[in-house]
C-alpha positions in Angstrom: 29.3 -1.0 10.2 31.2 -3.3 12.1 32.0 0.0 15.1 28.8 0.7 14.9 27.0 0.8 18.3 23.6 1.4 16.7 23.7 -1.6 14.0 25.0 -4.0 17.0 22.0 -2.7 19.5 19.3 -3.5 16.4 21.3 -6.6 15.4 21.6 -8.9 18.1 17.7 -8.3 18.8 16.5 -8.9 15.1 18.8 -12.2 14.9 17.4 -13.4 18.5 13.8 -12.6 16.7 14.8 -14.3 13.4 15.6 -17.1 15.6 12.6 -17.3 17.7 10.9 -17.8 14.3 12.5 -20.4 13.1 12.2 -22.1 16.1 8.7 -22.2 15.7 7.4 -18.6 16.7 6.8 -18.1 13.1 5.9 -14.3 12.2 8.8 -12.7 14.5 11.3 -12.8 11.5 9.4 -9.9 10.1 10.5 -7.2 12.4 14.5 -8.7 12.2 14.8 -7.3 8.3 13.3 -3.6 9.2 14.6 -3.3 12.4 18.6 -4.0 10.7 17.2 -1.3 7.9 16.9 1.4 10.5 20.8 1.3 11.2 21.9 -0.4 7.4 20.6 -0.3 3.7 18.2 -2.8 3.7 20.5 -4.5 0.5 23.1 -4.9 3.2 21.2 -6.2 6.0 19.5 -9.0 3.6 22.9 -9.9 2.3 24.3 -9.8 6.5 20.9 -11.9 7.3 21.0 -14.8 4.6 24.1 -16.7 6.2 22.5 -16.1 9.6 19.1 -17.8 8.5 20.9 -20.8 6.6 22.4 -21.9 9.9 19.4 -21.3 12.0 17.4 -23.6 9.2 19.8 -25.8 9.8 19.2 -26.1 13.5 15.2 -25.9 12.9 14.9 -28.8 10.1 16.8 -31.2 12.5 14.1 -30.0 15.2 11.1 -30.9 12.5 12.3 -33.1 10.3 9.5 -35.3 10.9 6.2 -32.8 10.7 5.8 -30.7 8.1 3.0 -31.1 4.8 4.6 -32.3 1.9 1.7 -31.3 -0.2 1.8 -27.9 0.5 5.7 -27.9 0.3 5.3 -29.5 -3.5 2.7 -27.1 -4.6 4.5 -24.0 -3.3 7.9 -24.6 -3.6 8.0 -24.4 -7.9 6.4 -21.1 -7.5 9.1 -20.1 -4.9 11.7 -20.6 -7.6 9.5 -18.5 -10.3 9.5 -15.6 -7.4 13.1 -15.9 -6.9 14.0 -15.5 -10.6 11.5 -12.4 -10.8 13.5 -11.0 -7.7 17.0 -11.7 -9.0 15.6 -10.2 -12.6 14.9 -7.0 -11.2 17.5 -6.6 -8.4 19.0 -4.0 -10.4 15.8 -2.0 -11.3 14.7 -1.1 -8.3 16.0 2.0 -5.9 17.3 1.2 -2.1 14.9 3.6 -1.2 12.0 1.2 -3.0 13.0 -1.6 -1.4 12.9 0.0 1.9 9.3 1.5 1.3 8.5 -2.4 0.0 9.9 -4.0 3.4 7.3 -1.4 5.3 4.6 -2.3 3.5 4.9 -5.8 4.1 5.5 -5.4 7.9 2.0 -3.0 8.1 0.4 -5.3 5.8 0.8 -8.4 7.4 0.3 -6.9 10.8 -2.6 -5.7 9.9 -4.1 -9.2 7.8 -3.3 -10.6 11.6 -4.9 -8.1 13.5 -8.1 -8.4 11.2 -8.3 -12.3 11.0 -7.4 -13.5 14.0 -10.7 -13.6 15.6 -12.1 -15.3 11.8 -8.9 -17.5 12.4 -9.7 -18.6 15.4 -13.1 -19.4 14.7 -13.3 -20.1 11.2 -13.6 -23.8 9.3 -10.2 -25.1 7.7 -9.8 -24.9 4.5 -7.6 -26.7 1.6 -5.9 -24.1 -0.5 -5.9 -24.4 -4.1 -3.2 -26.0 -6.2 -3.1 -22.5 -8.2 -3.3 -20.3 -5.0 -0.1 -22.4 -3.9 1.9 -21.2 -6.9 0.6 -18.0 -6.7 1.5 -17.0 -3.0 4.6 -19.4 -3.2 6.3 -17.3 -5.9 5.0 -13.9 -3.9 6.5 -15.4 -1.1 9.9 -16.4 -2.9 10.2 -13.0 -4.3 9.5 -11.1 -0.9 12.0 -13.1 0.5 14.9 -12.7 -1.9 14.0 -8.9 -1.5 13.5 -8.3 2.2 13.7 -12.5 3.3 9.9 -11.5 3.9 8.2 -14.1 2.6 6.5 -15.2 5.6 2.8 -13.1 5.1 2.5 -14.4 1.6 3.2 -18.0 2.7 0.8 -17.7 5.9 -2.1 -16.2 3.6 -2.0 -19.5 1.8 -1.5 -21.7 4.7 -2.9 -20.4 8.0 -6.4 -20.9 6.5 -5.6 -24.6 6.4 -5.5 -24.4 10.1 -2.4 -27.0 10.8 -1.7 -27.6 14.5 1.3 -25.1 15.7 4.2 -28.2 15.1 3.1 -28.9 11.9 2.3 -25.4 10.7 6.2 -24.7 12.1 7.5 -27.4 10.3 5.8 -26.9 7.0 7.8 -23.4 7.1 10.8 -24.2 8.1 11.0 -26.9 5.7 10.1 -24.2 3.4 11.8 -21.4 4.0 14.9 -23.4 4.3 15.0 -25.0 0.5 14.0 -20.9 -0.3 16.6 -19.5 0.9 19.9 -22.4 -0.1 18.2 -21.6 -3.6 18.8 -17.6 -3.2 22.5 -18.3 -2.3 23.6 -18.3 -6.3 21.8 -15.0 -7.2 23.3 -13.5 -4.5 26.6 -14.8 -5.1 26.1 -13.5 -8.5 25.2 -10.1 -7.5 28.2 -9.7 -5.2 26.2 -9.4 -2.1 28.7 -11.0 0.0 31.4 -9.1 0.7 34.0 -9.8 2.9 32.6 -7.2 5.4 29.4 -8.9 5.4 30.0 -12.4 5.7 32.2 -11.4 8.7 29.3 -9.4 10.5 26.9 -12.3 9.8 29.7 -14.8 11.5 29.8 -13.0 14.6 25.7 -13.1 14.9 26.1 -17.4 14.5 26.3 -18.5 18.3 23.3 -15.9 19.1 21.5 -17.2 15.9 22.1 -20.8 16.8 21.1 -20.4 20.5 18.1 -18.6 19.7 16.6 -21.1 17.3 16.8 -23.9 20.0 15.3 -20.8 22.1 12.1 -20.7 19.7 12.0 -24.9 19.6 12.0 -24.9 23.3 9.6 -21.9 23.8 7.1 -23.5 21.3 6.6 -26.4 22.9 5.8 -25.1 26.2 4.4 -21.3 26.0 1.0 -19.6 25.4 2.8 -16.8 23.0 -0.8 -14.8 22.7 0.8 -11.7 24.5 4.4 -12.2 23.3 3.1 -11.8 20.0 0.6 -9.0 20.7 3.9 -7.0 21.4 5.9 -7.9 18.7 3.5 -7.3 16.1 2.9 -3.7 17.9 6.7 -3.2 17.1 6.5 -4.3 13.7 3.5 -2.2 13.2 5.9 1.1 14.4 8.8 -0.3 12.8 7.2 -0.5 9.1 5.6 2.9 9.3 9.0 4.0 10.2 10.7 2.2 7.1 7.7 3.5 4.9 8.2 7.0 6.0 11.9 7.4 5.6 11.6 5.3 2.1 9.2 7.7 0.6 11.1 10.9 2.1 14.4 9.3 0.0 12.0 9.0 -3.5 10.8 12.1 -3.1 
């Protein structure tokens, strides 16, 4: 993996992505996970991507330590930890080839719940999600994410309607997706997921990963992303039919 010129040419993108949305571009992180699954088993590139995203969460919480939602971090949170039981639970059940059908889905899914509410997003009423639609999409989102660390559509179908302003919204995820994933580190452990191999890949992405996340925190604050994002969800569009396609070929 490590001599592989394919896996570095998809890798230092999706980390620089994964970074970006950390920062505060929240909804580039999806394409990091398929893109590293085109060159690696998605297994391996979630186990390669979990150190990468605890030091980027690392960077981000200092950056919005003081705006995030507490409310909607206490009602999703316990059903984060109910999803990343169910994941851990069934790690061993399900095929490679599953997982990488799973992580396609989610991709064309999401980019097409974007593409078909943004106009009602952007013109719509806020809304306060329910206390039982916050467990429910918190432990969908905590179980995507131990998969494929794609829990971000399932946490943005719950909060986006609530129409935070863009800090807060970033905060409230980052605060989020931080305690998510320092709670997947034991499972993983547990399932041997870090190798020596890995670990060692995912130390070499760390200057890129920290540098992109003050990238994302910077950009954030100062750019109209409206075209940035058009593109990138284009990509993961591609991307996730790609991943679907070679997933069901493997089942078959």
């Amino acid at each position: 993996m490590l001599d592989s010129t394919l896996f570095f040419a998809l890798a230092v993108p999706a980390v620089v992505l994964m970074g970006m949305s950390k920062g505060g571009f929240s909804g580039l992180g999806l394409i990091s996970m398929p893109m590293l699954a085109l060159a690696i088993s998605p297994v391996t590139a979630a186990a390669i991507m979990l150190p990468i995203l605890i030091v980027q969460d690392a960077v981000s919480v200092w950056a919005y330590r003081r705006d995030f939602d507490r409310k909607i971090l206490l009602i999703m949170l316990p059903g984060a930890l109910v999803g990343i039981a169910v994941g851990w639970f069934l790690a061993a059940q399900v095929p490679e080839a599953a997982v990488r059908v799973g992580v396609g889905l989610i991709s064309v899914g999401f980019v097409l719940m974007y593409w078909g509410r943004r106009n009602v997003m952007a013109e719509g009423e806020r809304t306060r999600g329910s206390t039982g639609a916050g467990v429910f999409w918190g432990a969908v989102s905590g179980y995507t994410s131990f998969v494929a660390h794609a829990g971000g559509p399932p946490f943005q179908v719950h909060v986006l309607p609530q129409r935070l302003s863009p800090q807060l919204y970033a905060g409230t995820s980052t605060m989020f997706f931080a305690a998510v994933n320092l709670v997947k580190v034991f499972p993983y452990v547990a399932l041997g997921q870090f190798s020596s191999e890995n670990l060692k890949a995912s130390a070499l992405f760390f200057p890129i990963a920290i540098a992109s996340t003050f990238l994302g925190v910077w950009m954030v604050r100062r750019l109209d992303a409206r075209r940035f994002f058009t593109l990138i969800y284009a990509l993961s569009f591609v991307v996730g039919v790609k991943l679907i396609w070679d997933g069901i070929r493997d089942l078959i």
